[in-house]
N, C-alpha and C positions, 0 to 999 in steps of 0.2 A: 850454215845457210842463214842469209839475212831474215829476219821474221818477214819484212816486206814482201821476200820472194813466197813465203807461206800466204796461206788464204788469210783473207782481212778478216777478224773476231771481233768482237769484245769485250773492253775490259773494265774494271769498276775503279773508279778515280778512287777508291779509298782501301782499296784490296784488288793489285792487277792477279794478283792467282785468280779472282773471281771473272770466269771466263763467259761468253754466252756466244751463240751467234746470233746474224742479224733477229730472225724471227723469235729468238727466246729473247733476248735484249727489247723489242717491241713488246713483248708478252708482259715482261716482267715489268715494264716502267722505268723502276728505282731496282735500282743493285742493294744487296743486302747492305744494314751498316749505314745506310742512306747515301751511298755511292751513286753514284751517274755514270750510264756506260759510255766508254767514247771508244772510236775505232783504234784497233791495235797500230794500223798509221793509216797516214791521209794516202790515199790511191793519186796516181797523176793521171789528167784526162785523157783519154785514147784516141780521143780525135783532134784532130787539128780545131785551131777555131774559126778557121774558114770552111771548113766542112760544119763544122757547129752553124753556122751565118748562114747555110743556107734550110736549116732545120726547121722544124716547127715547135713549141715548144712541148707538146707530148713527147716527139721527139728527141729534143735537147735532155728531157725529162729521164726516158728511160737511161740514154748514154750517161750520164753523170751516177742514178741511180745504183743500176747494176754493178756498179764499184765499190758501195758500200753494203748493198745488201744479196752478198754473194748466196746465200741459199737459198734464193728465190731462183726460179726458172725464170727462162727472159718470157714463156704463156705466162706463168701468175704475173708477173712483174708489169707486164704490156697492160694487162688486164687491168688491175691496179689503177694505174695510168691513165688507160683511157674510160674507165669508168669515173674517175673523179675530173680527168679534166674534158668535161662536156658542156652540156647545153645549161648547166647551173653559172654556166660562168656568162655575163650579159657580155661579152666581147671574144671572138674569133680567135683574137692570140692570146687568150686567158691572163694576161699580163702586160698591159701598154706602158711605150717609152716618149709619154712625151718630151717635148723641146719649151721650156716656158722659165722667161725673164733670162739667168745666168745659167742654168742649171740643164739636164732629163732628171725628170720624176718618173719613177718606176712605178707604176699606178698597179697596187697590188691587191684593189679593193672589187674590183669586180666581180668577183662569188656570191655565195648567197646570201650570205650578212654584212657584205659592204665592209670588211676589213682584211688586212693583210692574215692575218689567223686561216683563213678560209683557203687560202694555197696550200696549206702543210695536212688539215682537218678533212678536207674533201676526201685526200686520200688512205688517212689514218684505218678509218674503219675499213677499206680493202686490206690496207696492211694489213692490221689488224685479226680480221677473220682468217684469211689467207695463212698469218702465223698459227691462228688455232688451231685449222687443220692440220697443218704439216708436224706440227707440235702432240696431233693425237688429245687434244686437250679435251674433256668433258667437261668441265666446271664449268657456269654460268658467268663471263667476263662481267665484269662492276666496274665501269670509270670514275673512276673520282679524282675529282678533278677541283680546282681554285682557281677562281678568273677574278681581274682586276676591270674585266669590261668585255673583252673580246675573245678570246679564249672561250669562254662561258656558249656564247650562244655560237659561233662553228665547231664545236665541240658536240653541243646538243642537233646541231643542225646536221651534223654529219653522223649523227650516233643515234638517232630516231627512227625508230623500229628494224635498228640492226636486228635479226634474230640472235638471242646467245649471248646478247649485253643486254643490263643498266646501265642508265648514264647519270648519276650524282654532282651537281655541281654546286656548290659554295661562292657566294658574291658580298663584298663590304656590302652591307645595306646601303650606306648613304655615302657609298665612295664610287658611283659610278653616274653616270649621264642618266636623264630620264628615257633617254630612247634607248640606253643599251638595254636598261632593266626590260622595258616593256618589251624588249625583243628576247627576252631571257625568257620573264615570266607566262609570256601566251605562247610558250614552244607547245606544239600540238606530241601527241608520241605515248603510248601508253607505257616506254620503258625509259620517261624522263623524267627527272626529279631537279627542282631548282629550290637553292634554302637561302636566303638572306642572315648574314652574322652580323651581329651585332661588333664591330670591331672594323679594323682594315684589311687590305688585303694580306698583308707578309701576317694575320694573325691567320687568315683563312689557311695561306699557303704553309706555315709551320703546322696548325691542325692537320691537314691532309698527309704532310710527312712522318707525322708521330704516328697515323692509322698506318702509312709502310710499313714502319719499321717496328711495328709491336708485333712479334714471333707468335704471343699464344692469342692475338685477333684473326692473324692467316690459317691457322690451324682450326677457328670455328667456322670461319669461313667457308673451309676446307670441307669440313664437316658436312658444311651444308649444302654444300655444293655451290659456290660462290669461289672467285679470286680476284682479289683487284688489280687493275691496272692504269694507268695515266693517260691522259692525253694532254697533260701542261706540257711546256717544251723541253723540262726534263726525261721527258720519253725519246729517245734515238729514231724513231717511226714520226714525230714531230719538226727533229733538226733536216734528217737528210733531205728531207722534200725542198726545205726553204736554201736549199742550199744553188738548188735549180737555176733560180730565177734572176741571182748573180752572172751565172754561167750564162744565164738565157739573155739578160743584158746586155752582156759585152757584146755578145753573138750580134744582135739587133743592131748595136753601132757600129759594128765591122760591115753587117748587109748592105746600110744605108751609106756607107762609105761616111759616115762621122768620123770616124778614126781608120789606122793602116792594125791592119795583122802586127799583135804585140807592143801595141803602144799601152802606153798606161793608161790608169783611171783612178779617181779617188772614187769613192763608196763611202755618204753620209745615210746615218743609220738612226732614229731617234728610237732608243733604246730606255727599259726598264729591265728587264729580267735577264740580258744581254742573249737570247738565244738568236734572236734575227739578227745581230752581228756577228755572234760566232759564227752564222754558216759564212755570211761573206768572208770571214777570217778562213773556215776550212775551203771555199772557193778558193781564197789566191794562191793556198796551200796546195792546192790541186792543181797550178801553174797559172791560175785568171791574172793578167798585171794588174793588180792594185800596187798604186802607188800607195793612198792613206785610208785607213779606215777610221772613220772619223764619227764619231760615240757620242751624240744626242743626247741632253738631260735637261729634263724639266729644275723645277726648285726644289725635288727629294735627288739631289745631288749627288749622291754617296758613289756614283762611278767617275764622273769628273773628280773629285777630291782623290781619289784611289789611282788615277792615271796621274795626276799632276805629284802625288806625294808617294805612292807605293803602299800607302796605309788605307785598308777597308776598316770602314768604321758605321756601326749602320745606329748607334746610341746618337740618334738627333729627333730633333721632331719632326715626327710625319706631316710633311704637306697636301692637303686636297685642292689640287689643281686644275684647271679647264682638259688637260690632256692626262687624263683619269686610268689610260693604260700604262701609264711608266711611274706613275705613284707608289712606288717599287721601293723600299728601303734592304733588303734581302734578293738580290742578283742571283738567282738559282745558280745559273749555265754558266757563271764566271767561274764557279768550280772547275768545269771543263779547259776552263785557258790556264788555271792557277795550275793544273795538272800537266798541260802541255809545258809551258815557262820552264815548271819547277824539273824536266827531260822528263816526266813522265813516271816522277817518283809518286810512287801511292801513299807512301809515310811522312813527306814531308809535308801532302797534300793533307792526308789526314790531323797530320796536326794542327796546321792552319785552321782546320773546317771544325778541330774541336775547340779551337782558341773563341771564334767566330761565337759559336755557341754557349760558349760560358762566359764570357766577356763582352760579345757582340763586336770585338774588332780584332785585325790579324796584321802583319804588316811584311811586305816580301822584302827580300833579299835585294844588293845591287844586280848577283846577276840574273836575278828572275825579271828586274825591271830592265836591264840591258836587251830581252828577246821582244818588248813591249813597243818597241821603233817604229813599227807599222801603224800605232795606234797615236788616233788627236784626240781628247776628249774637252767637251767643255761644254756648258749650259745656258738654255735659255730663260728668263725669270717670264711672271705671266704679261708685263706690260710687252716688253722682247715679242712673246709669242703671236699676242694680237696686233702688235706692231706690222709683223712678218706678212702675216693674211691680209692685213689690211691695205700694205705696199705693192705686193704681188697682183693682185685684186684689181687695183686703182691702173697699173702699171700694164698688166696683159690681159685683164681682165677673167685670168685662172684663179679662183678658188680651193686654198686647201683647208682640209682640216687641222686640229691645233695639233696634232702631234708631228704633223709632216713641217706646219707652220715651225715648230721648238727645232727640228731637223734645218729648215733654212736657214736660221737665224744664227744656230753656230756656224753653220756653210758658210756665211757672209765674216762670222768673226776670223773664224778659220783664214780665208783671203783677205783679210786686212792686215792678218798678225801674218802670215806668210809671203803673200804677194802668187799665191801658182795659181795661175791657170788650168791647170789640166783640167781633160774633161770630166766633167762628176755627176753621177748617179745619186740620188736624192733618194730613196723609199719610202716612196708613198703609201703609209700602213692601213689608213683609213679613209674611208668617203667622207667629205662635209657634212655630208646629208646625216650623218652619224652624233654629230657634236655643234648640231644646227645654231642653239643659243649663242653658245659661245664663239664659235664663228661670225657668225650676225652681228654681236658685239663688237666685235672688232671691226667689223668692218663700215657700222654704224650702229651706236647706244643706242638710238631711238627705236631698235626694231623691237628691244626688248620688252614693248610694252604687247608683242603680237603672242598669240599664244605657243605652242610648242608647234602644232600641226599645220598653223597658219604661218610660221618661220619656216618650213620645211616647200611651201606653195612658193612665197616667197624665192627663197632660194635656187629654186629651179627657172624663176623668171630671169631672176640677175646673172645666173651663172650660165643660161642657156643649154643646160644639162636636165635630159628628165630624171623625174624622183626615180630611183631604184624601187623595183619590185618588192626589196624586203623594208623597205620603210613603209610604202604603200599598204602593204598587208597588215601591217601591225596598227594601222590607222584607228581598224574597227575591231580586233583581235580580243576575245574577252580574255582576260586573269584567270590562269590555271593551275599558278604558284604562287599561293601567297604565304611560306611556311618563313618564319623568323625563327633564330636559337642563338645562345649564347655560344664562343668559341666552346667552352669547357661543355657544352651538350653535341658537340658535332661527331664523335663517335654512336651515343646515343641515338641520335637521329638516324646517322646507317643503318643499323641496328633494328630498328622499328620499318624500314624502309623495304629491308631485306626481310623483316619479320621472325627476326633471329632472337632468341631469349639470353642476355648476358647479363 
C-alpha cells in the first residue's frame, strides 16, 4: 500500500523515523535534532474549485485544513476555525482580493496587528490547546518564540491569557520598526513576556533553536512542570493555516469570474523566512494552478542568490532594511523544500543542514535544482522598494507597505524579463499603517519631518483608509516591556521568567 493511501503523519526533515501526528507535531514545535515536521505527502483537494468559489473563507478554511490535520474531529477543527476567524478580523472575508494597477493584492493584514502573521496566529492557540487536550498533556505550554517584527506581537496577541501557556518573545532591539516594537512592548496579558537582544534576528532565532534542542533544558522544564513549544513558522500549526488563503484566492477569482475553472495564476510572495511561500508551494501541490511562485527579497538576498545559483550561503552582511520582516539571513522553512527536492531523503537533508551550520553555506545538486521550475526568485534594493509605493500611490492611488512594495517590484521585473501576463496574486503581508515612516518617505521626504503618530493621521487622509484599531490603541498604550539581554543571557532570562534555578 502507497503511504498516500495511509493517514497523513508527520515526519521530521532530519530523521523520517521521527513520526508524530498532526497535534503532537503542533505540540512539539521542532522535531528532535532540530528537524521540522512536514506532512508524510501533500493531500489533493477534495473539492472542486468551483465548489471552493462559492465558499466563505471559514469555510474554504476547514476543507483544506482537515487534510493535513487528520486527528482533529471536523467539532474541534470547526471550532478552531471559527473562533479565530471572527470579529478580530476588521473585514467579513478575513482576507481581501483587491484589483490595483497590474496586479490582485491579497490583503492579508486585517487581524488584529495589521500583518499577514495574524491569519496563521489567530488560530495557533486553538490548535494549540485543542492538541493539549487530546494529547492528555499537563505541563504548563511555554512559547518561545523570535520575531523579526511581526511574528512577535500575533503571537503575543493570540497567546494572551491563553490558560496553560507563557508566551516568550525575543526581538533584534534595533532591527525592527518603531510601531512594531511599541505594539510588542505594551502587550497587556499577565502570561506575556517580551525581551529586546541585543543582536539581529537570525541571532534571536539560532538562540531560540539551541533552547529546543538542549535535551537536559526539556528535562528541567520537565521537572517543573513547563514544555516548550513554537509559534515561529517552523511550527506545522503555523504553515497549514497560511496555506488557506492561497486556496481561498484562486477560489475568489473563479467567483468573480477573473478567471475559468483551472486556469493558471502566478503567486508573488515577499518572503524572509520562506514559510508564506512554502504554503503557496504546498497549495499548487494540492492541485491550486500555479504557474510561478515567485520569491521576494529585500537587500538580505541569500534566497534570490540560492534560486538563481543552487548555493545557500548566508556568511554576508546583514542588511537593516525599511521592510524589517525579511531581514532574514537564515531561511528556517527552506529546510522543508530542501527536503522535498532532495525526494524526501532525511540524510541528505541532514547533511546539507549540518554543512549550513558549520560553514554557514550548502549547495544542492543538478537534480535537486531540476524540481525548483516552479520557482522565480529575485530582489528588490531599498531605492526599487520606495520606488514601487511611490508609483502605485501616484498611479491608483493604493498604498502599500514596503514589504508588499519589495513583492511588486520583483512582479514588475519578473514581466519585463518574461513578457507573461497571467494573472497574479501579490501578498499583501502587512498594513501601511505598520511601516508608516518609511512609506511616507517614499511617497514624499518631506513628511519625514512629521512625527511617528502624526504620519499615521497623515496617512489615513492621503490613502482614504481609517487607522486600524491596533495602531490606534497603541497611540497611548503605556511600556510594559522593557527587558534588554545579550544573545548569550537568553536562556537565562527563561529561566528567571519561569523562576526555575539552573
Amino acid at each position: 500500500m502507497k503511504e498516500a493511501e495511509l493517514d497523513l503523519i508527520y515526519r521530521s526533515t532530519r530523521n523520517r523515523e521521527e513520526t508524530a501526528t498532526a497535534s503532537q507535531a503542533i505540540l512539539r514545535g521542532l522535531a528532535v535534532e532540530g528537524g521540522l515536521y512536514v506532512p508524510s505527502y501533500i493531500p489533493k483537494l477534495a473539492c472542486s474549485l468551483a465548489e471552493l468559489s462559492a465558499m466563505s473563507y471559514q469555510q474554504v478554511a476547514y476543507e483544506v485544513m482537515k487534510l493535513f490535520l487528520c486527528d482533529f474531529t471536523e467539532e474541534e477543527l470547526k471550532y478552531c476555525i471559527n473562533h479565530a476567524y471572527d470579529q478580530k478580523f476588521d473585514t467579513e472575508n478575513i482576507a481581501e482580493l483587491v484589483r490595483k494597477d497590474d496586479a490582485y493584492f491579497l490583503e492579508l493584514f486585517h487581524g488584529s496587528t495589521v500583518a499577514f502573521k495574524d491569519m496563521a496566529l489567530s488560530i495557533l492557540p486553538y490548535l494549540m490547546t485543542t492538541s493539549a487536550k487530546k494529547n492528555q498533556i499537563q505541563e504548563e505550554i511555554v512559547i518561545l518564540t523570535a520575531t523579526s517584527g511581526d511574528t512577535g506581537k500575533a503571537a503575543l496577541a493570540g497567546f494572551a491569557d491563553v490558560e496553560g501557556t507563557k508566551i516568550i518573545v525575543f526581538y533584534p532591539k534595533h532591527g525592527v520598526s518603531p510601531i512594531q516594537e511599541k505594539q510588542m512592548v505594551t502587550q497587556r496579558g499577565d502570561n506575556t513576556f517580551v525581551i529586546g537582544i541585543e543582536g539581529n534576528f537570525d541571532d534571536a532565532q539560532t538562540g531560540v533553536k539551541k533552547m529546543f534542542s538542549d535535551g537536559e533544558l526539556a528535562r528541567t522544564l520537565a521537572k517543573n512542570g513547563y514544555r516548550f513549544s513554537s509559534a515561529n513558522s517552523i511550527n506545522i500549526g503555523r504553515l497549514v493555516p497560511q496555506v488557506v488563503y492561497y486556496v481561498y484566492a484562486y477560489a475568489q477569482l473563479l467567483a468573480r469570474k477573473e478567471i475559468q475553472e483551472n486556469d493558471l495564476i502566478n503567486v508573488v510572495v515577499p518572503t524572509g523566512n520562506f514559510g508564506n511561500i512554502l504554503a503557496a508551494y504546498y497549495a499548487s501541490l494540492m492541485g491550486l494552478p500555479v504557474a510561478k511562485l515567485i520569491c521576494a527579497s529585500n537587500e538580505n538576498k541569500v534566497l534570490f542568490d540560492f534560486f538563481k545559483s543552487g548555493c545557500y550561503d548566508r556568511n554576508r552582511e546583514f542588511i537593516l532594511t525599511s521592510s524589517p520582516s525579511m531581514d532574514i539571513l537564515i531561511s528556517s522553512n527552506l529546510e522543508r523544500l530542501i527536503y522535498r527536492i532532495a525526494g524526501d531523503d532525511d540524510e541528505k537533508n541532514l547533511q546539507l543542514m549540518q554543512e549550513l551550520s558549520k560553514t554557514g553555506t550548502y549547495r544542492i545538486d543538478e537534480e535537486m535544482r531540476s524540481n525548483l521550475d516552479i520557482f522565480y526568485g529575485n530582489y528588490a534594493d531599498e531605492k526599487e522598494t520606495a520606488e514601487a509605493i511611490k508609483s502605485v500611490y501616484e498611479h491608483v492611488g493604493y498604498v502599500m507597505d514596503t514589504h508588499t512594495a519589495v513583492g511588486k517590484s520583483v512582479y514588475e521585473k519578473y514581466r519585463e524579463e518574461t513578457g507573461d501576463e497571467t494573472p497574479t496574486v501579490i501578498a499583501s503581508t502587512a498594513s501601511p499603517f505598520k511601516f508608516t515612516r518609511s512609506v511616507m518617505n517614499a511617497i514624499d521626504p518631506a513628511y519625514d519631518a512629521q512625527s511617528d503618530f502624526s504620519l499615521i493621521d497623515t496617512l489615513s487622509e492621503i490613502s482614504h483608509v481609517a487607522i486600524p484599531a491596533a495602531i490606534e490603541d497603541i497611540r497611548t498604550a503605556p511600556v510594559l516591556h522593557d527587558r534588554v539581554c545579550k544573545t548569550e543571557q537568553m536562556c537565562d532570562v527563561v529561566m528567571e521568567i519561569l523562576g526555575i534555578q539552573h
